[in-house]
N, C-alpha and C positions, 0 to 999 in steps of 0.2 A: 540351516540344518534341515535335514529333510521331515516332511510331513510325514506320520506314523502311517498312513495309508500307500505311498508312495512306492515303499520295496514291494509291499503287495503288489500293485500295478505294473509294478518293471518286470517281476517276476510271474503275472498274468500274460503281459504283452511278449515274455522271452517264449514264455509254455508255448502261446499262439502262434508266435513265430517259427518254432520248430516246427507244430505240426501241419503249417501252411508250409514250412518249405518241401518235407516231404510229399507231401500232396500235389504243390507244384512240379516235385519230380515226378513222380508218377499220373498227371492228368496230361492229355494231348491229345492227337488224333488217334492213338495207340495207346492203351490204358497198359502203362508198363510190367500190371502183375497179372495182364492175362495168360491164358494158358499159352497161347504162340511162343514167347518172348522165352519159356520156362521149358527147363527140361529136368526132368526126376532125378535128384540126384548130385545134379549135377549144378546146380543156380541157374541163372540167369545163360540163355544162348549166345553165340556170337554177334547175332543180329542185337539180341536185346542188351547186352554190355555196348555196343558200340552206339545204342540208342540211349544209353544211360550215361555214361562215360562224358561223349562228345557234346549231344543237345542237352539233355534235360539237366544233368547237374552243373554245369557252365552257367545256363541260364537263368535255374534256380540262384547260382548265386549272384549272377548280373542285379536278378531283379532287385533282392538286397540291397549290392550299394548302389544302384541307380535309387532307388526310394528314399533309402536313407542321405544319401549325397545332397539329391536334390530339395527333400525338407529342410536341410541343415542350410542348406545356404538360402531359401525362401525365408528362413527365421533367422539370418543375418541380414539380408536385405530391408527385411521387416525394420529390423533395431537403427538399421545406417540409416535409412531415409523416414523412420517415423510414419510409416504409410504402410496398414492393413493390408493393403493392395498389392504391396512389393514384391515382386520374384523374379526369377529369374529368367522363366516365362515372360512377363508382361513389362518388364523392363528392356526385353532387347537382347539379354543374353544369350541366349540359347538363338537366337536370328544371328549374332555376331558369330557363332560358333558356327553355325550353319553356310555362312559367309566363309570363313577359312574351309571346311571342309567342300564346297563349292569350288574354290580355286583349288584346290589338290586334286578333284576328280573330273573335274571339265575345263578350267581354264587351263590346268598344267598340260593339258593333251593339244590346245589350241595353241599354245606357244612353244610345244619341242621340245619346253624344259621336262617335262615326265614325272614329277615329284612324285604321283602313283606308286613308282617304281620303288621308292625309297621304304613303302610296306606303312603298318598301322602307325607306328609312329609320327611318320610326317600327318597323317589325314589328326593324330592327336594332339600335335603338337600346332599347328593347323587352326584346329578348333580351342584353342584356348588362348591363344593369340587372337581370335579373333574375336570372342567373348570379352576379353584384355580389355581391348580397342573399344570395343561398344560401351563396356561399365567404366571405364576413364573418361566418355563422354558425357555420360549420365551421371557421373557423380560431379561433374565439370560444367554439366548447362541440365540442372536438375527440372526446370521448367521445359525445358525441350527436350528432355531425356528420353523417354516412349514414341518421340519420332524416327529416334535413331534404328530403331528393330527397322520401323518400313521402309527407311533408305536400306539398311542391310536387305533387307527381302528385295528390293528395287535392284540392286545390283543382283541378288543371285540372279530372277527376273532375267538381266540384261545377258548373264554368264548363258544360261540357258538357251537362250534362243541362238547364240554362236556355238554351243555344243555340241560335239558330234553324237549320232544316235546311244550308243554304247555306253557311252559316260554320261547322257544324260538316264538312261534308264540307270544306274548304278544311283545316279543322286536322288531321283526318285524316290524307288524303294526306300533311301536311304529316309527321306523325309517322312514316309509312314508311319517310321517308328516300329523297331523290333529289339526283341531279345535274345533271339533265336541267332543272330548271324557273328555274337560274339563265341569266339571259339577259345582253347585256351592260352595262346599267344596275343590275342587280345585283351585277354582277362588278367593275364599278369601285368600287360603294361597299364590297364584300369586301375588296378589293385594299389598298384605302387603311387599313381597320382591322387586313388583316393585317400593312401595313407599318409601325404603330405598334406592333404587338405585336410586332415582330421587332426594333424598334429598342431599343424596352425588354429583351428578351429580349439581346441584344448587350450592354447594359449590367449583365447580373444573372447574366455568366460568372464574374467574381471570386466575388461572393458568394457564390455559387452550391456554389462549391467549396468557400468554408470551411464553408459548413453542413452540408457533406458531415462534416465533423469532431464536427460540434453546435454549440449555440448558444454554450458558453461558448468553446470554442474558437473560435471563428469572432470570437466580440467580442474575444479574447483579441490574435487576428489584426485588428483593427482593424472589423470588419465591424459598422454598424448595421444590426442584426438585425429590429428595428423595421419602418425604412423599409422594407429589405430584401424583409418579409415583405409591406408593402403593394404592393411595385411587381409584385412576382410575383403578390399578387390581381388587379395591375389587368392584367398581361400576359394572365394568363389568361383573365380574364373576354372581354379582346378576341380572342383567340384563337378559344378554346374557341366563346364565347355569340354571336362574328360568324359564325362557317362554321355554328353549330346556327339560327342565322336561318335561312338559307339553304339549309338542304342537309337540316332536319331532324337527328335525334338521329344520331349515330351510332357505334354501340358497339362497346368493346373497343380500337380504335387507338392510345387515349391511354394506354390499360393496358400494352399487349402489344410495341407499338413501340420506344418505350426500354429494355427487355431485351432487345428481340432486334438493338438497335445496341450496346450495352454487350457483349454474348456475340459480337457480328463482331468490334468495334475493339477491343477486349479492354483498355479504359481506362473510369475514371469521370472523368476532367477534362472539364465540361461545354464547355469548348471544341473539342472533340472533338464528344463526344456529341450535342449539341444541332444540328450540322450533321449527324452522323450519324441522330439518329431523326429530321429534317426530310427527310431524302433517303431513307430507309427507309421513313417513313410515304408518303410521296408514292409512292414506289413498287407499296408494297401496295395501297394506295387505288389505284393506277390497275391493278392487276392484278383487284382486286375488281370496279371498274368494267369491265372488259373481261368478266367472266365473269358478270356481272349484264346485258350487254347479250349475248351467246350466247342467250339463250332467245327465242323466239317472242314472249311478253310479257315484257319486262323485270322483272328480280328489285328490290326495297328494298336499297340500298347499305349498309343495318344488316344486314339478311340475312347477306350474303356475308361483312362485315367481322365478326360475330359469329362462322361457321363457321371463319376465321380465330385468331381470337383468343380465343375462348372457350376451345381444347385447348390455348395456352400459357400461360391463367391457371389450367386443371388442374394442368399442370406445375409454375407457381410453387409452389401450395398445398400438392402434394404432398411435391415435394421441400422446402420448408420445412418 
């Protein structure tokens, strides 16, 4: 049952959320409610609808489920492998994903096959497959598991250096990390990946918690641990390897997120929690995004989210 304080907080973090979304629409290089943008009478110009419309509310809502996405599977990672440390960042995931989206935009150009051509879908389909691949090996050789990211980087690495100019500046950019370059045929086919990863995520609350106890316990509890552990690969890999399509890598969120909703709600019942660091992470992510469009030239969305999160994986380490 939920703690007495708990709807307060869901409904502190919802208030927050809205009015960081708005604020993320309206901050950039072009403050959206200035005079230019606005004509008497009449709303928003042609210029400033097509600046609201296309970039800022697309990306307003990028940042959402990329924060929320990526918390939720940091705090299933967390639960699978028992380890504070676990994400999907530092496990390799997001290097796997990064690995599939590498062969759609540089190696498909060096082989004639053109996958490019086939549009966001193959670059998404791409990167979750390739995320797949990395967490079936980590969940498979759990001791050598965090190698598997630097051979995935080792081969982008290799993709690269045979890349023609064009497609390596595309992968590039891409590695920065943005929010800005999802448009809204990208964002529907995000939407729809996120909402199967959120459907499976709804169904891997029970589980979730007996593994909190361990495995035997948990089978003890009735829990195939098995399945269990497959559906939480495949949650993840949709999760995690759809928004790293998309949005490029973006580190630390998946780390840092579900401690610091566990340290607010002050519970580990993933029924809780998994609404809590989807409302957490969305938040940061849009507070990242708002301070990454402050500058003159817009900052890498890993940038910020790293400056973030890097000094509360200090914190874990230490205090551990």
């Amino acid at each position: 049952m939920l703690k007495s304080s708990n709807p307060i907080l869901f409904f502190a973090f919802i208030l927050l959320l809205a009015g960081l979304f708005v604020l993320d629409i309206c901050s950039g290089s072009v403050w959206l409610l200035s005079d230019g943008l606005w004509s008497r009478g009449e709303g928003l110009t042609a210029l400033g609808q097509q600046l609201f419309v296309n970039l800022r509310l697309p990306r307003a809502i990028t940042a959402i489920l990329a924060g929320a996405a990526l918390s939720v599977s940091g705090l299933m990672m967390q639960t699978l492998f028992r380890n504070p440390l676990a994400g999907p960042y530092i496990l390799g995931v997001s290097s796997g994903a990064g690995l599939g989206v590498a062969l759609v935009t540089m190696a498909s150009t060096m082989t004639g096959l053109r996958l490019l051509a086939m549009g966001q879908v193959a670059v998404a389909t791409a990167a979750v497959l390739g995320a797949l691949a990395v967490l079936l090996l980590v969940v498979s050789l759990l001791i050598v598991g965090m190698m598997i990211g630097s051979i995935a980087g080792a081969l982008v690495n290799l993709i690269q250096n045979f890349a023609n100019p064009d497609a390596l500046k595309l992968f590039i950019v891409w590695t920065l990390g943005s929010l800005s370059s999802v448009g809204w045929t990208e964002l529907t086919i995000l939407a729809v990946t996120m909402l199967v990863g959120a459907i499976l995520v709804l169904c891997l609350v029970k589980p979730l918690n007996g593994l909190l106890l361990g495995e035997n316990y948990a089978r003890a509890l009735g829990v195939n641990v098995e399945h269990t552990r497959t559906l939480i690969v495949i949650a993840t890999c949709l999760l995690a390897g759809g928004i790293t399509a998309f949005c490029g890598p973006i580190a630390f969120v998946g780390v840092a997120v579900p401690h610091i909703a566990r340290g607010i709600f002050r519970t580990s019942n993933h029924r809780i929690t998994a609404a809590a660091s989807a409302l957490v992470g969305a938040n940061l992510l849009l507070v990242c995004d708002i301070l990454c469009n402050a500058f003159t030239y817009p900052l890498p969305i890993s940038t910020m989210s790293a400056l973030f999160g890097a000094p509360i994986i200090i914190w874990i380490i230490v205090r551990k």
